[in-house]
C-alpha positions in Angstrom: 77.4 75.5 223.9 77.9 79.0 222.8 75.5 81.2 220.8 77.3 80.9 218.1 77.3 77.1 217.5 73.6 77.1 217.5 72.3 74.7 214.8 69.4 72.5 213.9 69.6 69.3 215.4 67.8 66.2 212.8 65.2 64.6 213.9 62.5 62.9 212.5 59.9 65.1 212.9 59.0 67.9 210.8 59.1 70.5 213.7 62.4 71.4 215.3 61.8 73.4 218.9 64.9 74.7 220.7 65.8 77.5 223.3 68.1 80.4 222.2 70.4 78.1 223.8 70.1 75.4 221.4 68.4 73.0 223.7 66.2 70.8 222.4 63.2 70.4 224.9 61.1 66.6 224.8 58.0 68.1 224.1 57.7 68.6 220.0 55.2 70.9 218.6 52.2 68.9 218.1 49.1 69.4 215.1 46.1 71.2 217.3 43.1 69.0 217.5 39.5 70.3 216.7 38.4 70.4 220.3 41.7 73.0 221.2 40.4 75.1 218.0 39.3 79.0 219.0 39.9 79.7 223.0 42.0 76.8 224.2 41.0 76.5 227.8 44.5 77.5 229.2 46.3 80.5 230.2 47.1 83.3 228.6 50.7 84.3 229.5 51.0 88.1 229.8 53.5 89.7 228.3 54.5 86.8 225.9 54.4 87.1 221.9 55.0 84.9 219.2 56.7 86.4 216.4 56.0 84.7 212.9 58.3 85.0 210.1 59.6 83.2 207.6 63.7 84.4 207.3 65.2 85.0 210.7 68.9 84.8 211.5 71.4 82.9 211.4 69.8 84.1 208.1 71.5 87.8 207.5 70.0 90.6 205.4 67.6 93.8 205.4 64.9 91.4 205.2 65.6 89.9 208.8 66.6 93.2 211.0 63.3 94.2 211.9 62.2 91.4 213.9 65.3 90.7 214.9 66.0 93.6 217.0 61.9 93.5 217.7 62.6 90.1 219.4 65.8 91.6 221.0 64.1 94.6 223.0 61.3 93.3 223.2 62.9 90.5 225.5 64.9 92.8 227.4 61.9 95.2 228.6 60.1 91.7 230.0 58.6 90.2 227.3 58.3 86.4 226.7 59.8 86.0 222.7 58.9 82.9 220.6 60.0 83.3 216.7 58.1 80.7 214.5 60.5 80.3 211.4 61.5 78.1 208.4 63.7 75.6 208.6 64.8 76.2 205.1 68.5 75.6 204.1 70.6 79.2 205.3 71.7 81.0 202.0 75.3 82.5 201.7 74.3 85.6 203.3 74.7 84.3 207.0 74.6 86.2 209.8 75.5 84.7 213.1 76.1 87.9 215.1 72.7 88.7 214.4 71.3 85.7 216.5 74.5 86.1 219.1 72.7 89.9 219.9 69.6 87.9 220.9 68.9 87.6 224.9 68.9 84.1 225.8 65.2 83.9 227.0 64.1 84.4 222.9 63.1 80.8 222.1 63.2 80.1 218.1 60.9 77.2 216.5 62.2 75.8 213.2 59.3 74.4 211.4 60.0 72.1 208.5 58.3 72.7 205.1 56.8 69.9 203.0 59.2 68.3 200.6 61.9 70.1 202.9 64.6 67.4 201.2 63.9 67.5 197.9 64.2 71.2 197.9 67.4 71.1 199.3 68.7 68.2 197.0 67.2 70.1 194.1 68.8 73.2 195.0 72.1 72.2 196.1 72.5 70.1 193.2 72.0 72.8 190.8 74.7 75.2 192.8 77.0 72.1 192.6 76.7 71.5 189.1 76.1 74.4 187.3 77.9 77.5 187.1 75.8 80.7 188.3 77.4 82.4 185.4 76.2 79.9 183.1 73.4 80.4 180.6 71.9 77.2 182.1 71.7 78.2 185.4 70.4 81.7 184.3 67.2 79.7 182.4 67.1 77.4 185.1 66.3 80.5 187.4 64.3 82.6 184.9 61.8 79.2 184.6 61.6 79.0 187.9 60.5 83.2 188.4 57.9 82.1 185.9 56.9 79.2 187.6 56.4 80.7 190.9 54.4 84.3 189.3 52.4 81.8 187.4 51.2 79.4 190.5 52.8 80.6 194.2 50.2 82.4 195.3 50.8 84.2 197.6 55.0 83.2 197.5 56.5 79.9 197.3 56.4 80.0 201.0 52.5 78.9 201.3 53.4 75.2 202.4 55.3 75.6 204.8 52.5 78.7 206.3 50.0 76.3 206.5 52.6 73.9 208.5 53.5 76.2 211.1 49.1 77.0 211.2 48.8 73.5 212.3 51.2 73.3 215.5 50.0 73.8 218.7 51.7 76.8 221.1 52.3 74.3 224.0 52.5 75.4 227.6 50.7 78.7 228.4 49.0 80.5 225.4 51.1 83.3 224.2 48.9 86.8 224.5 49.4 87.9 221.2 51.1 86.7 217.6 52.5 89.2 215.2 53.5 87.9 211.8 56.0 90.1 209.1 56.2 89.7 205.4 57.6 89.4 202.8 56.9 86.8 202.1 53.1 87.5 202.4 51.9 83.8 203.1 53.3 84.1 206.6 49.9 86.2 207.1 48.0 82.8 206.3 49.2 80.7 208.3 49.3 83.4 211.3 46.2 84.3 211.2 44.8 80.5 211.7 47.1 80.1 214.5 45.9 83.0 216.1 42.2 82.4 215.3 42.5 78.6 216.6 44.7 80.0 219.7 41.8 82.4 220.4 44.7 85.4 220.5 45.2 89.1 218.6 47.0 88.7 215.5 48.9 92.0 214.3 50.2 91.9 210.6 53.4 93.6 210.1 54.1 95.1 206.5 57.8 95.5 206.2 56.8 95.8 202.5 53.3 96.7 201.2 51.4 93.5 199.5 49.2 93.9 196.8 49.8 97.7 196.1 53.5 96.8 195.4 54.3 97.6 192.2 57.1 95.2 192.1 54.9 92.3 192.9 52.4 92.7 191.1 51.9 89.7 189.0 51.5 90.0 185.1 48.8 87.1 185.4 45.2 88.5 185.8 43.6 85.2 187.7 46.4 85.5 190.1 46.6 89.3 190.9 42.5 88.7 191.9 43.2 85.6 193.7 45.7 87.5 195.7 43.9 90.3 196.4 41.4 88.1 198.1 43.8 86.8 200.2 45.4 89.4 201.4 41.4 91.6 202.1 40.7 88.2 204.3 44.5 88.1 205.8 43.4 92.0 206.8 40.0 91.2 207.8 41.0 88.5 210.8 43.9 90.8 211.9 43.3 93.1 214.7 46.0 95.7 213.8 47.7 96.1 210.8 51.6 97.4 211.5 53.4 99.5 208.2 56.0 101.4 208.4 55.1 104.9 206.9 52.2 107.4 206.7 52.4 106.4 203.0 51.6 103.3 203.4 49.2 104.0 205.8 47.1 106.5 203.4 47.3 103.8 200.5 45.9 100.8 202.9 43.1 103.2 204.0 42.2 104.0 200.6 42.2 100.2 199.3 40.9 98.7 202.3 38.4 101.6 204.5 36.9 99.1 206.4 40.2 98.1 208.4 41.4 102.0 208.2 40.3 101.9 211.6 43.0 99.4 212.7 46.0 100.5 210.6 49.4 101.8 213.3 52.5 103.5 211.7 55.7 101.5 213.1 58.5 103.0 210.7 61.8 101.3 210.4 64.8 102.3 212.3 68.5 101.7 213.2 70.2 100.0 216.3 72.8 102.5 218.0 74.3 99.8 219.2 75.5 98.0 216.5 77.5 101.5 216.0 79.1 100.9 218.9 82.5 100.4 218.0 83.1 101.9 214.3 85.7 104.7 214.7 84.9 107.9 213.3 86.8 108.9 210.3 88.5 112.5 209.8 86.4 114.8 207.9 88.7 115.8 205.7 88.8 116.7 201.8 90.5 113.8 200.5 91.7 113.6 197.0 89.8 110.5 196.1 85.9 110.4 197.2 83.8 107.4 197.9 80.0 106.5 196.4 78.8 103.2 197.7 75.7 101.4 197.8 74.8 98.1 199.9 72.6 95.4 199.5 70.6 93.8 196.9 68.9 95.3 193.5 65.0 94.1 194.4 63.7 92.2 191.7 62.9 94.4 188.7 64.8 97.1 189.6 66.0 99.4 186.4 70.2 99.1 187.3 71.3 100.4 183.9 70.7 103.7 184.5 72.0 104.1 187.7 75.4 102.1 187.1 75.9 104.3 183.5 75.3 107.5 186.2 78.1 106.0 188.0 80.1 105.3 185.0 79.9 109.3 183.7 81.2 110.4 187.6 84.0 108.3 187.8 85.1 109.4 184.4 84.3 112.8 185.3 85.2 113.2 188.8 83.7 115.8 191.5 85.6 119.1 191.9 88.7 118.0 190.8 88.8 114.8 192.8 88.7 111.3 191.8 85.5 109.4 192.5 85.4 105.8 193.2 82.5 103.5 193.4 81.7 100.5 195.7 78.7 97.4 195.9 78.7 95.8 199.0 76.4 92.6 199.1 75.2 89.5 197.4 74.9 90.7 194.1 74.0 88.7 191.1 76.7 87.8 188.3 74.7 89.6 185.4 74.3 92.9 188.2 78.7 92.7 188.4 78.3 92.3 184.6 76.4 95.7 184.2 78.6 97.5 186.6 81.9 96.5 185.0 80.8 97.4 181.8 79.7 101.1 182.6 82.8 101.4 185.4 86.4 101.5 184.7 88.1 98.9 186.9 90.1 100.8 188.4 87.4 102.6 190.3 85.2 100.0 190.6 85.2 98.0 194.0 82.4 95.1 194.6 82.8 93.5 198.4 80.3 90.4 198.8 78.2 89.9 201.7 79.1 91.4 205.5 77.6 90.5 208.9 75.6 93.8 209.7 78.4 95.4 211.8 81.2 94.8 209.7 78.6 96.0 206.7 78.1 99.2 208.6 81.9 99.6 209.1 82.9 99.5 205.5 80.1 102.2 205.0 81.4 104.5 207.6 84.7 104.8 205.1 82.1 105.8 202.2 81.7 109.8 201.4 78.3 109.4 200.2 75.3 106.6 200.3 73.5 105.3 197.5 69.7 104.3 198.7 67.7 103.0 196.1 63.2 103.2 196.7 62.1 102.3 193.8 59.0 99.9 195.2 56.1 102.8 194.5 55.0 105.4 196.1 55.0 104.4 199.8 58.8 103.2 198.9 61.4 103.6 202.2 63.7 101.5 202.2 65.0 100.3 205.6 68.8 101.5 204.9 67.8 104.7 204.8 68.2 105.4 208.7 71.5 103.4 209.3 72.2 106.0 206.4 71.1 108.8 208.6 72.9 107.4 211.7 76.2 107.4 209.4 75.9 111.0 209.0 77.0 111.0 205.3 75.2 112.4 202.3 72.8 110.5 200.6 71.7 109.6 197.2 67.9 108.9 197.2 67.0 107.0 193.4 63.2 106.8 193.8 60.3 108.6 192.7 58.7 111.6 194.9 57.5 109.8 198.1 58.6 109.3 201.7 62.4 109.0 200.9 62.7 111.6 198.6 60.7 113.9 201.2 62.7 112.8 204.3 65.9 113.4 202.2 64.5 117.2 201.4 63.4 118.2 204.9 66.5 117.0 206.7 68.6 118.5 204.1 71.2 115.0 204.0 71.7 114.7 200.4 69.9 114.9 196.8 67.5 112.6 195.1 67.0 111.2 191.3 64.7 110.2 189.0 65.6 106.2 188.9 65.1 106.1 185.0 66.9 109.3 184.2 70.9 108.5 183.9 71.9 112.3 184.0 69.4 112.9 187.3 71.2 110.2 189.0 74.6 111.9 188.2 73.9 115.2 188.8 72.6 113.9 192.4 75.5 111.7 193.4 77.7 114.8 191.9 75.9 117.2 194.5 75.5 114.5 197.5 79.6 114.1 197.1 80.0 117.7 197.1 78.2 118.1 200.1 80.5 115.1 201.9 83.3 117.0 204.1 84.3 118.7 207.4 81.0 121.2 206.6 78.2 118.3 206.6 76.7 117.5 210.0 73.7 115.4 209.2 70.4 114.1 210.9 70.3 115.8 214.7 70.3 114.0 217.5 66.9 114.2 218.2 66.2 113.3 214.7 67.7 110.0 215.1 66.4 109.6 218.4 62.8 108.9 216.4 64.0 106.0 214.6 65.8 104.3 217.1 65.1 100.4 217.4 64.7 100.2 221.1 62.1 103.6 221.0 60.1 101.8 218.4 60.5 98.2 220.7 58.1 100.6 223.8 56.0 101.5 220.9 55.1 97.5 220.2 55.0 96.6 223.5 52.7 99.7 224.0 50.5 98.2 221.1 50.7 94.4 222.6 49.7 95.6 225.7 46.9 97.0 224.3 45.7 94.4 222.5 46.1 92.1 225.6 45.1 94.0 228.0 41.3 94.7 225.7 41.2 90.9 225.7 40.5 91.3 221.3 40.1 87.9 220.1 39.4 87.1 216.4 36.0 86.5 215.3 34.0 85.0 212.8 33.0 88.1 211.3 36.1 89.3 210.2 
């Protein structure tokens, strides 16, 4: 069976265990008995690492690249890969070559959450029966946002973290777990794994926690509650991953007495999966092209940015024509918003891509919208496939890393995300930039952020960890 007809097979139990290869071995994951709790007495396998998180392809996405191609390198510089994930039903955004790139030595565990079929029923019925343009669908999901701020504490994916903390890692113990969020509760569960597996555990923040503006919860009791869990998450870990000096500096601060163990892993791009893509002519071409890809993050101000967008194309840039494109899964009321400040004609909204063929379509763009708009450690991850396109780029956030790594690289212009003339006046300067004269990042620039550089510097950590023989301990 090829990679690409990988899928779950059913079974009865609630834990699903298969090789890259989609084989399904006889021996299940099984619940850890007291006795195995803290140092089971087996080996420790060297160089092997269980990855925990909760979204992995087939599911496709930002959210999934990082320890995607993490699980990728690592594998093919010696490491043993396991990747603990949900068994939650994929979304549309699918993304098979993602999991196709994988060597096949990566095994992947699909762990079940409670209520797994009711969720699915529930959810699949709604799609079926309701229109996603409907105003009952739209109350349907504003209830539920309320639902989860009010009561998912951490996320809604707490269940199914303290499944996954009660299976056993059969065979040889791996040397070391790392676990990534969002979604946050994959730190619970990971950390009691690790603790009962007598193992380091490293938290990766893809996303900051509790200092993220965006999810911070309006409800008081909550906001404490998960504070405390994330100080206790932090306290067990033995390193704590982020992915900028930001970041870093703000963890420090809120948490000194794990300062100590806090290592800067930013994110990067794969110059492989631009392998490929044909370079287009730099020429000046009558008709320019702005584009942004991805999602708007929840609670993200649009209005300002598509009205920007409106002015431009009405306007043009030095006597050309400018034409805007969304590329992703983008909510109905988001296409409202943009149709309404866009004239059609030079308006373009592509849905979902697999990664490569994403990457392709922005290759064509003359500019590139990035939106940080998460607080002041805010870099989002497109930003260095952005880099590695070599186009100008629009940087909407407020002054932090993006808006700094945009100046000193000189690659584009930034805007104030709630000022609809800053944004225009950026995209009109990025655009102007775009041409035969723009030569982007260096080399050597890009060689920083490269996926498979920032694969040695894990594997240097892991080592590390292994190698000092760190176990949790009470204390912590």
């Amino acid at each position: 069976m090829g990679p690409s007809a990988r899928v779950p097979i059913p079974v009865e139990t609630p834990v699903l265990r298969w090789t890259h290869r989609a084989t399904i071995t006889s021996d299940t994951i099984a619940p850890m008995h007291s006795s195995q709790r803290g140092h089971p007495n087996r080996p420790i396998a060297p160089r092997s690492v269980v990855l925990a998180v909760a979204e992995f392809p087939p599911l496709g996405g930002g959210g999934v690249i990082r320890m995607a191609k993490l699980a990728r390198y690592l594998a093919q510089i010696g490491w043993s890969v396991r990747v603990i994930t949900s068994d939650e039903p994929l979304a549309h955004a699918v993304d098979r070559t993602l999991l196709d790139d994988l060597p096949e030595s990566v095994e992947i565990v699909k762990i079940r959450p409670p209520l797994h079929g009711v969720g699915r029923a529930m959810t699949q019925g709604a799609k079926e029966r309701l229109s996603r343009r409907g105003s009952a669908f739209r109350l349907l999901r504003a209830l539920r946002q309320r639902f989860r701020n009010a009561i998912a504490i951490p996320d809604r994916w707490l269940p199914w973290s303290l499944t996954f903390a009660r299976t056993e890692l059969a065979g040889n113990r791996a040397g070391a777990m790392v676990s990534s969020g969002p979604p946050h509760s994959v730190h619970i569960g990971a950390s009691i794994l690790a603790w009962r597996s007598g193992i380091p555990h490293v938290m990766d923040m893809r996303d900051e926690w509790t200092l993220r503006p965006l999810m911070r919860s309006g409800f008081r009791l909550r906001a404490a509650a998960e504070r405390r869990i994330e100080r206790w998450c932090l306290r067990r870990a033995d390193t704590l991953v982020v992915v900028s000096e930001e970041s870093r500096d703000r963890y420090s601060v809120a948490y000194p007495d794990v300062a100590h163990r806090i290592v800067v892993i930013p994110n990067g791009y794969d110059p492989q999966d631009f392998e490929g893509i044909p370079s287009r002519p730099r020429r000046r071409r009558s008709t320019v092209t702005l584009g942004y890809a991805g999602t708007f993050q929840v609670g993200t101000e649009i209005e300002p940015l598509l009205a920007a967008v409106g002015d431009l194309t009405r306007s043009g840039v030095a006597g050309r024509a400018v034409r805007f494109e969304l590329l992703g899964p983008f909510l109905p009321e988001e296409v409202d918003v943009a149709r309404k400040h866009i004239p059609p004609g030079q308006l373009v909204i592509r849905p979902f891509a697999v990664h490569r063929e994403a990457l392709r379509l922005m290759s064509d763009w003359d500019a590139l919208c990035v939106i940080a708009t998460d607080g002041p450690a805010s870099l989002a991850s497109k930003m260095y496939e952005c880099l590695a396109l070599r186009r100008p780029i629009v940087v909407i956030a407020h002054e932090g890393p993006a808006t700094r790594l945009v100046h000193a690289l000189k690659v584009g212009a930034v805007a104030d995300p709630h000022d609809r003339n800053s944004i225009r006046d950026a995209m009109t300067s990025a655009l102007a930039m775009s041409g035969p004269g723009f030569e982007g990042a260096s080399d050597d620039t890009l060689a920083l952020y490269d996926r498979r550089r920032q694969a040695g510097q894990w594997s240097d950590l892991l080592d590390q960890l292994i190698g000092a023989g760190v176990t949790h301990r009470a204390g912590r």
